[in-house]
N, C-alpha and C positions, 0 to 999 in steps of 0.2 A: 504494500500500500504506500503510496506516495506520502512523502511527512513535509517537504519545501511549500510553499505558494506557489513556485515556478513549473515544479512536477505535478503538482493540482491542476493546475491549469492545463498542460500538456496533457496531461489525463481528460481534460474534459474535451480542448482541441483535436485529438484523437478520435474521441468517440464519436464528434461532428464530423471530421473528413473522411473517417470510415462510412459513416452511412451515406454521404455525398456520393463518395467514390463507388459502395454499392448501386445506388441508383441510378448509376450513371452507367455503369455495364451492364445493368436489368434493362436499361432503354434502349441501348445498342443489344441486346443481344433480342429483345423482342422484336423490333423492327428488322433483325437479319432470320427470324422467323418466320416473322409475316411474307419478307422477299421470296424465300422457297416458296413457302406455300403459294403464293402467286405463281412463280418459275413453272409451278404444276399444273397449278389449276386456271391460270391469268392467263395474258399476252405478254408478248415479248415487250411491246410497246409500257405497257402496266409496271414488266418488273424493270424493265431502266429506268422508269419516273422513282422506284420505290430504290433502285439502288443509287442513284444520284442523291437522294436521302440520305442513306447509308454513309454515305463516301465525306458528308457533311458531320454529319454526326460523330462517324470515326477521329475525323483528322480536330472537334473538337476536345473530345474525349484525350485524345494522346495530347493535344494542345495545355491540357490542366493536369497531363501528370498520371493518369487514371490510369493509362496503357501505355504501353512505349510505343512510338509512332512506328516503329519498326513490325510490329505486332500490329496495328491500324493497315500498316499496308499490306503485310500479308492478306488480313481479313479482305478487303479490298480486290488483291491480286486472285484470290481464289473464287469469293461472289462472281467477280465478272467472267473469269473462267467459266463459270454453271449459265452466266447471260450467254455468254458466247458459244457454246454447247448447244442453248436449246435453241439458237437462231439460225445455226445450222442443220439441225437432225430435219425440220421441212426440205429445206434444200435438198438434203440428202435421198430421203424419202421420194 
């Protein structure tokens, strides 16, 4: 248990940035939920509106620390992989 003022307080700034920083990857991780389920059941047209979202959201996320921006682009690198995927398989077909 913390016994300074200084450590109290870090104790209490902690438990604020923690739940921030949770909330902040529940949002980004819902919205790259929602994106598949589009991918599946949407258009192509639908999920690049929803991943252009995404791509916003991320690069804020890694912007305040939450994620490493290096981890942001991965996320990023691989959604569009799955865009680019199902805009081909018509084509393909």
């Amino acid at each position: 248990m913390a016994h300074s003022l200084s450590a109290k307080k870090r104790v209490r700034q902690n438990i604020k940035h923690r739940a921030r920083n949770r909330w902040r990857k529940q949002s980004f991780r819902d919205m790259i939920a929602e994106y598949r389920d589009t991918l599946v059941h949407g258009t192509a047209e639908q999920a690049k509106e929803k991943l252009q979202a995404i791509y916003k959201t991320l690069d804020q996320v890694a912007a305040k620390g939450t994620i490493h921006r290096k981890t942001a682009s991965r996320y990023k690198s691989r959604l569009t992989a799955r865009l680019n995927d199902k805009q081909k398989a018509p084509a393909a077909a």
